[in-house]
C-alpha positions in Angstrom: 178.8 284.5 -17.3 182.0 283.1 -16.2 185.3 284.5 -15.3 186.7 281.3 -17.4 188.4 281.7 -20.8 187.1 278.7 -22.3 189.3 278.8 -25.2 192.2 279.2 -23.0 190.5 276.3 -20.8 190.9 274.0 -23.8 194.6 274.8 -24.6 195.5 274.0 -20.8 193.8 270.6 -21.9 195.6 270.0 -24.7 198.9 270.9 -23.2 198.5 268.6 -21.0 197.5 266.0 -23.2 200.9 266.9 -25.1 203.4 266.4 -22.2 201.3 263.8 -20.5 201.9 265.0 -17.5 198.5 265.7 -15.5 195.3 264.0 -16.2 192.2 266.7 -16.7 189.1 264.2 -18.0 186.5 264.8 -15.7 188.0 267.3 -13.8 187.8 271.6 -13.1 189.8 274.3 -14.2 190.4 277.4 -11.9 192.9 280.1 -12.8 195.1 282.3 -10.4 197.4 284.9 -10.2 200.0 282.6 -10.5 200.0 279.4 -8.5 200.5 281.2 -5.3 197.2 282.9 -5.4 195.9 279.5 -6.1 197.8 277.6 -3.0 195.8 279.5 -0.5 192.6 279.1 -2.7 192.9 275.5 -2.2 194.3 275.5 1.8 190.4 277.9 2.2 188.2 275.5 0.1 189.5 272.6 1.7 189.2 273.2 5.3 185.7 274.9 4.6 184.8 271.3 5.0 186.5 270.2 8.4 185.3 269.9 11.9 188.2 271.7 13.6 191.0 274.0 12.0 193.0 272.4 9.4 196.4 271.5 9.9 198.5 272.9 7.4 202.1 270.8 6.8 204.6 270.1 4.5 207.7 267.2 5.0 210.8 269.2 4.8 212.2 270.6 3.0 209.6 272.5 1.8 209.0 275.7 -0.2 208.4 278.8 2.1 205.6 280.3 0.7 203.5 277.1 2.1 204.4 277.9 5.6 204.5 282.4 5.1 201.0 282.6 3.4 199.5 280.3 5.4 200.3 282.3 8.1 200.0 285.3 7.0 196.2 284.5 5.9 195.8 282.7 9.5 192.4 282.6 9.9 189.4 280.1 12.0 189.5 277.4 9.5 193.6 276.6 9.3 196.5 277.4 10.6 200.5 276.1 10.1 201.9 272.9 11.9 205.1 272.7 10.4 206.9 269.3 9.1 204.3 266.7 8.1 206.7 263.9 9.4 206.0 264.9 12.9 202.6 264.2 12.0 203.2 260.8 10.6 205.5 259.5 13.4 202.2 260.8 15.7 199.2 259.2 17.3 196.5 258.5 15.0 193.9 261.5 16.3 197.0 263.8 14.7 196.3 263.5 11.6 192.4 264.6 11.7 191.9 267.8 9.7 194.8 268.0 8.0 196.4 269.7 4.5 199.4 268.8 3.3 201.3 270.7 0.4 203.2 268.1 -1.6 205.1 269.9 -4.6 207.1 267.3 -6.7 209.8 268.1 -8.4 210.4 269.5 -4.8 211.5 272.7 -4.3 214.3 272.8 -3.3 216.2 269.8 -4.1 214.4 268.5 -7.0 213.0 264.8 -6.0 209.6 264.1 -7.3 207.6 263.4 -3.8 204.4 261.8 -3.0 202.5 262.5 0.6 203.3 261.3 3.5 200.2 261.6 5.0 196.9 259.7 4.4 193.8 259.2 5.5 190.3 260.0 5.7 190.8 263.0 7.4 193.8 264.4 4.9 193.4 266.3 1.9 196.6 266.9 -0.2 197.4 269.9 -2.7 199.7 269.2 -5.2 202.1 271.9 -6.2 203.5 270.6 -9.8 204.9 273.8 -10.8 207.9 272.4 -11.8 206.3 268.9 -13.6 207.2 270.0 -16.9 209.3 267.7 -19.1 212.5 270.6 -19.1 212.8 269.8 -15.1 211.7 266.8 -14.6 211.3 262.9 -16.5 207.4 262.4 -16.2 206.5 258.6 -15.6 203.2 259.2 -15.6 200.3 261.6 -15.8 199.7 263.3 -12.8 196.1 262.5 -11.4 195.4 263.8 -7.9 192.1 265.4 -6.4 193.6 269.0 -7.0 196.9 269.8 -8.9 198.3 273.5 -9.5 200.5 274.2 -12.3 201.9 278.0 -13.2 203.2 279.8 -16.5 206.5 281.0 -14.8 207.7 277.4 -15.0 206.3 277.0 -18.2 207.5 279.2 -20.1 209.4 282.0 -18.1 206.4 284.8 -18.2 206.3 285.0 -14.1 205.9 288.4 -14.0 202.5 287.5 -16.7 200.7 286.4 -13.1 198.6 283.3 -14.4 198.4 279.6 -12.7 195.8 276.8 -13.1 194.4 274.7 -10.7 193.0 271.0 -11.7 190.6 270.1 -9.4 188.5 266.7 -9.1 186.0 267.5 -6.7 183.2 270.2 -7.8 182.8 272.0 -4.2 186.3 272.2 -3.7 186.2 273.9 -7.8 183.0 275.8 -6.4 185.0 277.2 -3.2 188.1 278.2 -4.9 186.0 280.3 -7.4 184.3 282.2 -4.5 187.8 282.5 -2.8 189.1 283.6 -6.0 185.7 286.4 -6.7 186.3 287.7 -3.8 190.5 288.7 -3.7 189.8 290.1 -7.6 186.6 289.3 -9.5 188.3 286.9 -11.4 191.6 286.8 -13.4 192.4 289.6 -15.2 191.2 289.0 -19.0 194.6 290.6 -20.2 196.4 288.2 -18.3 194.4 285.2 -20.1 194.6 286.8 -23.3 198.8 286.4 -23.0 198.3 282.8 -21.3 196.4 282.0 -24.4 199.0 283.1 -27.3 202.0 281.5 -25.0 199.9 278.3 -25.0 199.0 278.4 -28.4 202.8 279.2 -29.6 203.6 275.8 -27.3 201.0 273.9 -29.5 202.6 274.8 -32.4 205.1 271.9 -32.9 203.3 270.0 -30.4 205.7 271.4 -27.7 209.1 269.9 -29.3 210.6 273.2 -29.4 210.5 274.7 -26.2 211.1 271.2 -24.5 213.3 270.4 -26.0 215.5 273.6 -26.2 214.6 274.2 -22.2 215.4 270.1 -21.5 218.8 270.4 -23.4 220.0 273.4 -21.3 218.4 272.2 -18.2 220.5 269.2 -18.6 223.4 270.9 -20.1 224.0 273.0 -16.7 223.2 270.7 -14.6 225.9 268.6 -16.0 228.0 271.5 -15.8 227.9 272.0 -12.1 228.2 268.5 -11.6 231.6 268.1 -13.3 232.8 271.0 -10.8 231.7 270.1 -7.8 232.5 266.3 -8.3 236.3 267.8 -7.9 235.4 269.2 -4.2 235.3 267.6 -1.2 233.8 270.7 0.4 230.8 271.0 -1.4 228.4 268.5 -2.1 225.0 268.2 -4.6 221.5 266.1 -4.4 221.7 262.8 -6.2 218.3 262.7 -8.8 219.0 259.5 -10.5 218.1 259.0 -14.2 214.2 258.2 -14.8 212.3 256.9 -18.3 209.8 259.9 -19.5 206.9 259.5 -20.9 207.0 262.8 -23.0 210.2 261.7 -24.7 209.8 258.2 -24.6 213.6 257.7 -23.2 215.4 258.0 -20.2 216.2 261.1 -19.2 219.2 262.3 -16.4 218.0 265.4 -14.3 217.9 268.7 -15.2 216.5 270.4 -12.1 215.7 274.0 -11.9 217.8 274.5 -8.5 220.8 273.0 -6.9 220.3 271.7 -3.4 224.5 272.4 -2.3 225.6 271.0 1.1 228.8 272.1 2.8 230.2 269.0 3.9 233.1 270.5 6.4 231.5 270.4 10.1 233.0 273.9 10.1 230.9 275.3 7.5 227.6 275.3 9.3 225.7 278.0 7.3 226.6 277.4 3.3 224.9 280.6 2.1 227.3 282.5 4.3 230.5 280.7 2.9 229.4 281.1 -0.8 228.7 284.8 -0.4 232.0 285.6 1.7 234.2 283.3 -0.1 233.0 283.3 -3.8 230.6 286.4 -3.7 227.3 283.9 -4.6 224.2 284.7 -3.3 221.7 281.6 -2.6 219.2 281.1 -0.3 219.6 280.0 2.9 218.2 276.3 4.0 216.8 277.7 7.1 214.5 278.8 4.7 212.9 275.5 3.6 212.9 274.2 7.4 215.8 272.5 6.6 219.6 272.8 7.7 221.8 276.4 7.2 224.5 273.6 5.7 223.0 273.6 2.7 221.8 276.6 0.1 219.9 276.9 -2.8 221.2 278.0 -6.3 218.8 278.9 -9.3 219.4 277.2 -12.4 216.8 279.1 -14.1 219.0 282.7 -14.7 220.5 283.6 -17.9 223.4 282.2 -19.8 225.3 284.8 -18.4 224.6 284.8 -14.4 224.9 280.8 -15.0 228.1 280.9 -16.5 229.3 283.9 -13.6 227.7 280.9 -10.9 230.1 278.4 -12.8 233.6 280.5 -12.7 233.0 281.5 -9.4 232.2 277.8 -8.3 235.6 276.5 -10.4 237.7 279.3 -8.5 236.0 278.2 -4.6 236.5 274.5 -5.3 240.2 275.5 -6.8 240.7 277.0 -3.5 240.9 273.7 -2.0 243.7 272.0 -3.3 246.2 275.2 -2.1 
């Protein structure tokens, strides 16, 4: 009588408990179609509790698909208000009724991120996609009201369609499962069949293989395109200092899954325009994330070979400027 593979449930648990990077005691499980089926699951069970329409915001930059589905699913109970520092740097009856999307490592640029909102009146979803120990150091378990986590990042299956949500509160849990009943009677038992043997093959070696494979070449191309663009004074990249891990028990440099780049010439006002006519490198715009066109973001996570293409034509752009 449930839409819930239990067996599944428990792995998620365990995985967890392995990378030590969300707590679950106490707490629900909700699956998804992917974690963006679950992102406006959560924006619909929590405003079902609010007096007034929810506020939806995210602090820039932020991932589109906060700010797109929202609308897009605009309805009574929410709506979109944009960058949550406005809210912050507001009078105090602005932050009634309010959601904020926190996702940490951020996409785009890769900084771990807390809200920047609080309050009685807020309630925060936590997108930690990326809060796996081949992106990101973990200090410490994550342990929020209601954290959503995906298999894409995990282990690569995106086009598999499965995210979790971890969820503290039981009629938030109870909302998202009606929200989720009624876009597709529940996930599809294929899909959690596949989740289950990915999971499982994780387990194995309590998770030492694919960490530490994914965190070696994570880090590996990120130090990479560092040693390139440290050569230009065109092209700049985010600064993610080094941070102690609790999954590896050392301190770890960054291995993001995207490079935040910033043109630095005043000239070179929209970067995703200069890349593509100057190097033929296609990135994605920072108007995108609510954030400047001088800077554009590069995917890390591509195979060897568009990674390596990224890096030549890179070394050729940043060769360019010394002629």
């Amino acid at each position: 009588n449930s839409y819930i593979s239990q067996e599944l449930e428990k792995n998620i648990r365990k995985l967890h408990a392995i990378t030590k990077n969300a707590v679950t005691d106490g707490r629900y499980i909700v699956f998804g179609a992917g974690s963006t089926q679950l992102l406006n699951a959560a924006v619909y069970a929590l405003s079902m509790n609010m007096s007034s329409p929810a506020k939806v915001v995210a602090e820039k930059p932020f991932y589109p698909v906060y700010k797109e589905q929202t609308e897009f699913f605009k309805a009574k109970l929410f709506e979109f208000h944009g960058d949550a520092s406005l809210l912050r740097n507001g009078t105090s009856n602005t932050i009634e009724n309010v959601i904020e999307f926190v996702a940490s490592p951020n996409n785009p640029d890769g900084n771990l991120k807390k809200a920047v909102l609080e309050g009685p009146s807020v309630k925060t979803i936590h997108d930690y996609a990326y809060y796996w120990p081949h992106y990101t150091a973990i200090p410490a378990p994550a342990d929020e009201d209601l954290m959503i986590f995906t298999m894409s990042k995990l282990t690569g299956h995106a086009g598999s369609r499965f995210g979790w949500a971890i969820v503290k509160d039981k009629d938030v849990y109870e909302n998202m499962l009606k929200y989720k009943s009624l876009a597709d009677s529940g996930t599809s038992k294929d899909t959690q069949l596949r989740a289950l043997k990915l999971i499982k093959v994780v387990l194995e070696d309590g998770g030492q293989g694919i960490f530490n494979f994914a965190y070696k070449t994570m880090r590996g191309r990120w130090t990479k395109l560092n040693h390139v663009l440290s050569l230009s004074k065109r092209f700049k990249l985010q600064e993610i200092p080094p941070s102690f891990c609790k999954y590896s028990q050392t301190v770890r440099g960054a291995s993001p899954a995207f490079a935040w780049l910033k043109c630095a010439k005043e000239e070179d006002s929209n970067c995703h325009k200069v890349l593509h006519h100057e190097a033929n490198i296609l990135g994605r715009e920072g108007g995108s994330f609510n954030a400047e066109d001088r800077y554009v973001r590069l995917s890390l996570v591509k195979s060897a070979d568009d990674f390596n293409l990224l890096l030549d034509r890179l070394k050729e752009l940043v060769s360019m400027e010394e002629q």
